[in-house]
C-alpha positions as CSV (number, residue, x, y, z in Angstrom):
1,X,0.0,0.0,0.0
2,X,1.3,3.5,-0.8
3,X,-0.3,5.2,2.3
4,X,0.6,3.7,5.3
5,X,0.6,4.6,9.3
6,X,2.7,4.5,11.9
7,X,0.2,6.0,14.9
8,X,-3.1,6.4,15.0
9,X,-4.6,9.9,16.4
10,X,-8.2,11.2,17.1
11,X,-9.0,14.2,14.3
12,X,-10.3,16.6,17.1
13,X,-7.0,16.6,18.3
14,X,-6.0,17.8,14.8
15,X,-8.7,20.5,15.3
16,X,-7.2,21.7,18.2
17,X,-3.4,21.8,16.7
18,X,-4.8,23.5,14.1
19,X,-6.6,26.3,16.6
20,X,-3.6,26.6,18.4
21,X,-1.7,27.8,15.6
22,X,-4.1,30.4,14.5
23,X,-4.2,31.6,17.8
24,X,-0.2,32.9,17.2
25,X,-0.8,33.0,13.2
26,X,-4.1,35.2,12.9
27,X,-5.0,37.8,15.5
28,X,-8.4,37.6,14.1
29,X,-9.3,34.5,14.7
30,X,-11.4,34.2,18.3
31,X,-12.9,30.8,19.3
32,X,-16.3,30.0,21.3
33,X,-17.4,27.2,22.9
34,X,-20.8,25.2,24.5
35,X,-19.0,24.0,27.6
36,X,-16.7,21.1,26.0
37,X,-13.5,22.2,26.1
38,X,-11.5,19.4,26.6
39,X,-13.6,17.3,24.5
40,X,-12.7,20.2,21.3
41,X,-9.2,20.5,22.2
42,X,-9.0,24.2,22.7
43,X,-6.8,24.2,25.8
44,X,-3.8,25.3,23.8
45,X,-5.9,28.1,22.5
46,X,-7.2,29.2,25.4
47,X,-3.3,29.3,26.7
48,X,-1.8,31.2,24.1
49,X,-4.9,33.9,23.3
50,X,-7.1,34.0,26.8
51,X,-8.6,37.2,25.5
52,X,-10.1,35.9,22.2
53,X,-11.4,32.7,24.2
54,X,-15.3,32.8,25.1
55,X,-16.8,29.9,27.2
56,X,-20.6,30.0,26.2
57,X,-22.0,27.4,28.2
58,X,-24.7,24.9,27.3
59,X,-26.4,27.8,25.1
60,X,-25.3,26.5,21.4
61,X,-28.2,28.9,19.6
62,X,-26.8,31.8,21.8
63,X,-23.0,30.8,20.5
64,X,-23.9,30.8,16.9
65,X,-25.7,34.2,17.3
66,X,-22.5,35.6,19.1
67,X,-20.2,34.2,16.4
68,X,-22.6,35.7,13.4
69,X,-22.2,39.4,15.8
70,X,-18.8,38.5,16.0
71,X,-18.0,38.6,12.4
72,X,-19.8,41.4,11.3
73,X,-16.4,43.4,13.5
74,X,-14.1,42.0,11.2
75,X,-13.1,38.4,13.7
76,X,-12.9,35.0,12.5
77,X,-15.0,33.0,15.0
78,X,-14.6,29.3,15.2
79,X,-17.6,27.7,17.0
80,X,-16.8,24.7,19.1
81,X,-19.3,21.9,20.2
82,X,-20.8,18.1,18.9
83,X,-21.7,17.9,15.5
84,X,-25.3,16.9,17.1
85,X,-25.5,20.1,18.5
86,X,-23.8,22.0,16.0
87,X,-26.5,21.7,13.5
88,X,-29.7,20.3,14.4
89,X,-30.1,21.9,17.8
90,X,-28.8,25.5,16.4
91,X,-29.9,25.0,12.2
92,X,-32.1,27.5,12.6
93,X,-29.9,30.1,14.1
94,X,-27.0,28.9,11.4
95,X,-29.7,29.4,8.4
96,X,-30.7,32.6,9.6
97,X,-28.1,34.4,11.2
98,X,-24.8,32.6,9.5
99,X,-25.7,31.3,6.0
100,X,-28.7,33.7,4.7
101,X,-25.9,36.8,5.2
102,X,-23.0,34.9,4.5
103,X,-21.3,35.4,7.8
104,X,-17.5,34.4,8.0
105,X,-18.4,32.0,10.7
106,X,-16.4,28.4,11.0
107,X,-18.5,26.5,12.9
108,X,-16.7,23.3,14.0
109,X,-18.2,20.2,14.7
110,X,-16.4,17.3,16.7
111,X,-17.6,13.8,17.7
112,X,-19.6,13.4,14.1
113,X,-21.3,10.0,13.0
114,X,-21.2,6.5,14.8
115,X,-17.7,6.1,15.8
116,X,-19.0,8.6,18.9
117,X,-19.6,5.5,20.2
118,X,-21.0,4.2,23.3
119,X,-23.0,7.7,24.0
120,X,-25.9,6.2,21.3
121,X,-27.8,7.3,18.7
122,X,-28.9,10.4,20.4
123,X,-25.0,11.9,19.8
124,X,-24.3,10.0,16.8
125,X,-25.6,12.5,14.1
126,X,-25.7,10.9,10.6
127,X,-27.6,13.4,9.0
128,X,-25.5,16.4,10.0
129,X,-23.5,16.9,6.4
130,X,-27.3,16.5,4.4
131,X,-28.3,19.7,7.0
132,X,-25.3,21.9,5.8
133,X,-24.6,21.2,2.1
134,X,-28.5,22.2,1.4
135,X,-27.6,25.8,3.3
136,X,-26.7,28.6,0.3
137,X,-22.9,29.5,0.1
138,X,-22.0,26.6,2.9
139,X,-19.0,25.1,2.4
140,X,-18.7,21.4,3.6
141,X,-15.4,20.2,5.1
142,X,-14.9,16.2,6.0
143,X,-11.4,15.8,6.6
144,X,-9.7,12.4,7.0
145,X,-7.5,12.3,9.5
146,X,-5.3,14.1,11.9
147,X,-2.7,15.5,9.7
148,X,-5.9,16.6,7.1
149,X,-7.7,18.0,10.0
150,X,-5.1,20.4,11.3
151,X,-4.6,21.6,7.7
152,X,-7.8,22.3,7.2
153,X,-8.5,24.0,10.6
154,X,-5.8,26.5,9.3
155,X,-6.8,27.1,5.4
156,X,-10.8,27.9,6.6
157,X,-9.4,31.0,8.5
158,X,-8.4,32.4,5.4
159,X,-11.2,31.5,3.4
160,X,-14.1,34.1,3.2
161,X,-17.6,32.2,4.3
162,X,-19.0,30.4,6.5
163,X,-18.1,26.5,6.6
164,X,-18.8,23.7,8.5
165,X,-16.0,21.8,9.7
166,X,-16.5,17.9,10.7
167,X,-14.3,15.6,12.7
168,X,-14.6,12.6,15.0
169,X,-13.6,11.3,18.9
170,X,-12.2,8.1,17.8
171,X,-8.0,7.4,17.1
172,X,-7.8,6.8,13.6
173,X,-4.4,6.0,11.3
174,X,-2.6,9.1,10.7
175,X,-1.7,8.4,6.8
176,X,-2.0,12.1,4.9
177,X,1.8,13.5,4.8
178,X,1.5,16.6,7.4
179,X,3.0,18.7,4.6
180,X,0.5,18.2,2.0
181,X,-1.5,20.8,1.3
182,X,-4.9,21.5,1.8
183,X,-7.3,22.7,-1.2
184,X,-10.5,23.6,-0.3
185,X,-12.7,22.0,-2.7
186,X,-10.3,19.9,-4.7
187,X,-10.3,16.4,-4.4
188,X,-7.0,14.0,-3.7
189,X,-6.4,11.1,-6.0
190,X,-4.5,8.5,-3.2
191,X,-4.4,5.5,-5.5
192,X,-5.0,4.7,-9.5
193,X,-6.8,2.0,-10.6
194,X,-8.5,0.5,-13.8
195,X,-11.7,-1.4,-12.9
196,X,-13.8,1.0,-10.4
197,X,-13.5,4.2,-8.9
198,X,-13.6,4.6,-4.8
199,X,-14.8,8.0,-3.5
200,X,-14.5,8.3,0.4
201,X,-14.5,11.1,3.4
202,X,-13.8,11.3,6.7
203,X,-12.6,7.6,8.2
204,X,-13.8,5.9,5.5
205,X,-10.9,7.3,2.9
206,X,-8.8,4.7,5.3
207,X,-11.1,2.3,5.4
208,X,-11.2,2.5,1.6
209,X,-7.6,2.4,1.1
210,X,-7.5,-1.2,3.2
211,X,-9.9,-2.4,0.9
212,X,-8.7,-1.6,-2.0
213,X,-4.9,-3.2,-1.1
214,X,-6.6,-6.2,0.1
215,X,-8.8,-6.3,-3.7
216,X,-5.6,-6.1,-5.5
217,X,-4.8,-8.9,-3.8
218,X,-7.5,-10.6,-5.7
219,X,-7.1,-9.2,-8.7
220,X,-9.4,-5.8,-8.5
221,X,-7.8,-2.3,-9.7
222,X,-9.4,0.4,-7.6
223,X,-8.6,4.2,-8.0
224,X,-9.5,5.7,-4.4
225,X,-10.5,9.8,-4.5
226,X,-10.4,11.3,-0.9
227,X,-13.3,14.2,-0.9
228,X,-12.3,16.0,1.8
229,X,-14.7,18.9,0.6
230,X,-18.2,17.7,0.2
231,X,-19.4,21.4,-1.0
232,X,-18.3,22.6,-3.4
233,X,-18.0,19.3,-5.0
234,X,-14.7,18.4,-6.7
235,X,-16.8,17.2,-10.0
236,X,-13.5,17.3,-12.6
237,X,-11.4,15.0,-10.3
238,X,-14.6,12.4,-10.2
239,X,-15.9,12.7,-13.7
240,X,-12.0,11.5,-15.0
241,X,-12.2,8.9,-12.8
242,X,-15.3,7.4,-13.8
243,X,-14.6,7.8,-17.6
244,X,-12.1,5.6,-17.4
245,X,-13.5,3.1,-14.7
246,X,-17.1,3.2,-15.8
247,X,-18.1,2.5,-12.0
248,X,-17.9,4.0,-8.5
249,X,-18.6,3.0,-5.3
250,X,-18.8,5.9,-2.7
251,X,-18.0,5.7,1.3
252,X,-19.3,8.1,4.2
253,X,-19.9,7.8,8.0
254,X,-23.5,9.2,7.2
255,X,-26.9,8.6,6.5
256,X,-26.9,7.3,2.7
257,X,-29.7,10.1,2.5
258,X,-28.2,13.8,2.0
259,X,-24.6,13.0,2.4
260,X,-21.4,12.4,-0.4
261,X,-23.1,9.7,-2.3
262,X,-25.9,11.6,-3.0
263,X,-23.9,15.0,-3.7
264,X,-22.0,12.6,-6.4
265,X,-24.8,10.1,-7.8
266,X,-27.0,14.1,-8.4
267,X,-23.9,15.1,-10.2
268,X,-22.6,12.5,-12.4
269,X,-26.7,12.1,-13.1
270,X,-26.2,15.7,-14.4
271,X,-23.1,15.1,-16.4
272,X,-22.1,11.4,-16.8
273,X,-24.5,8.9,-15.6
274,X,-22.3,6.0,-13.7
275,X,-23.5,2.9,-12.1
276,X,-23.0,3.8,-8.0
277,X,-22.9,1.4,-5.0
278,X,-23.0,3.0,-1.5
279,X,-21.2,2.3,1.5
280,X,-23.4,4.4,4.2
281,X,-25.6,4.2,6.8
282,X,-29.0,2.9,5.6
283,X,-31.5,5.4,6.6
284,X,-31.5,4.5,10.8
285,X,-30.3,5.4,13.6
286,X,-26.9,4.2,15.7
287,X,-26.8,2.6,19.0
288,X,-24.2,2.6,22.2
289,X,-21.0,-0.1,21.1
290,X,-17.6,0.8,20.2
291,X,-16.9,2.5,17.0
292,X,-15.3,-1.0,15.6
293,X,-18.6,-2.7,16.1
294,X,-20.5,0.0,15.0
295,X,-19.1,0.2,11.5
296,X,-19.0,-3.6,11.1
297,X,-22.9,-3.5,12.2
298,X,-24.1,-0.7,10.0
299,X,-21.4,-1.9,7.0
300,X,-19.1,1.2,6.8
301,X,-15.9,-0.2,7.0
302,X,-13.5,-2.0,4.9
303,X,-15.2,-4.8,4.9
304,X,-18.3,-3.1,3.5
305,X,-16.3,-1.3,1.0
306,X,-14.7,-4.5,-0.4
307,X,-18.8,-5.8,-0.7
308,X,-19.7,-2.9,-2.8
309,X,-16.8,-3.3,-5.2
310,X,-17.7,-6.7,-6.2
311,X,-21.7,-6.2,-6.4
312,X,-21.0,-3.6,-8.9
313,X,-18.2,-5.5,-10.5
314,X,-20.4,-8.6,-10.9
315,X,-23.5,-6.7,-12.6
């Protein structure tokens, strides 16, 4: 395998790297956050810039409306809290306030899709990434690992707009170099292949890469395409891929429903109809396990990857 790992780190953690060095890079940039400080990693912010620090308690609309005020004085706020709460308990606030005015708000969303784990289905938001891409002039962010996540932390300060930033609790392999840099909506080709096209985000661009050494194996070519931005889709990276694969298969820690598969099967419908499989969460809710069993259950994992390969392979 091309990528490989040699630790595995949580991509929260690459958040807060990532905060920390805005804190001495960009005197702009002010963070918030709904009483989880430790779980968001802004310690090392809060130690380096005290002063551009607020602790807004368990009041997530209130943040969002502070951060939207915030900007309109020339700051950079990056909002801190679950991805649960980031969106669904606050959309209305973010749709009003953030996204209908096009407020340069960063609203950053940790502890995203089942591999929360044991807290359950009420904190395991899967539809979190169909909430944000539907808001005008949000951009989507689902980086892939540590390394990814700190790079992207850094290249949303300077970009003008409100995104949404997603990352998980969970250690994952740490596998994208920590010099590479970050593009916001450009696509990474990790690994060319002949015979189908993998498109992956988040932990499943790892996941994805296991199953496509272990097809080679067997005989299978797969190209793999990390989409670290989900909006604005990278359509020129997947369209070249699929014209010379003539199939993809596309992997998310979401709800099948309103996440990357979806944003790609409405595209290539538009411009290149393609045979898709999914690897995704079908359309339920989680439940309290460890993020291992999770995936295995609900058939986001390598495993599940390598299935979807060979269904569309064998039709």
């Amino acid at each position: 395998m091309k990528y490989t790992y040699t630790e595995k780190k949580d991509t929260r953690s690459g958040f807060g790297a990532g905060l920390a060095e805005l804190a001495d890079k960009n005197p702009n940039v002010v963070a918030l956050c709904a009483d989880l400080i430790g779980s968001l990693k802004m310690e090392k912010f809060i130690e380096k810039a005290p002063e551009r620090f607020f602790q807004i308690g368990i009041a997530e609309a209130n943040m969002m409306g502070i951060a939207a005020g915030l900007s309109i004085t020339g700051k950079i706020p990056f909002t801190g809290t679950f991805a649960n709460f980031s969106t669904s308990r606050v959309y209305d606030q973010i749709r009003q306030s953030i996204a209908y005015s096009g407020k340069n708000v960063k609203i950053c969303a940790s502890h995203a899709g089942l591999t929360l784990g044991e807290d359950g289905a009420t904190h395991q938001v899967l539809e979190d990434i169909g909430m944000m891409k539907m808001l005008p002039g949000m951009t989507v962010i689902n980086p892939c690992d540590y390394n990814q996540t700190k790079a992207a932390t850094i290249a949303i300060a300077d970009f003008e707009g409100p995104v949404y930033l997603r990352f998980g609790r969970p250690t994952v392999p740490v596998f994208i170099p920590e010099d590479m840099p970050f593009e916001i909506g450009k696509g990474i080709l990790l690994q060319e292949g002949t015979d189908v096209t993998i498109v992956a985000t988040g932990h499943l661009v790892w996941e994805s890469l296991v199953a496509a050494d272990e097809l080679e194996k067997e005989g299978i070519s797969c190209e793999v395409i990390n989409i670290h931005t989900i909006k604005p889709l990278d359509d020129e990276i997947i369209l070249k891929s699929v014209e010379k694969t003539g199939k993809i298969v596309t992997a998310e820690e979401h709800n099948y429903l309103g996440g990357l598969g979806e944003s790609v099967a409405g595209m290539l419908a538009r411009k290149r109809p393609t045979r898709q499989e999914f690897v995704a969460v079908n359309d339920t809710f989680g439940e309290s396990a460890t993020p291992a069993e999770l995936m295995k259950k609900y058939k986001i994992d390598s495993a599940a990857v390598k299935e979807a390969v060979k269904r569309i392979l064998a039709n």
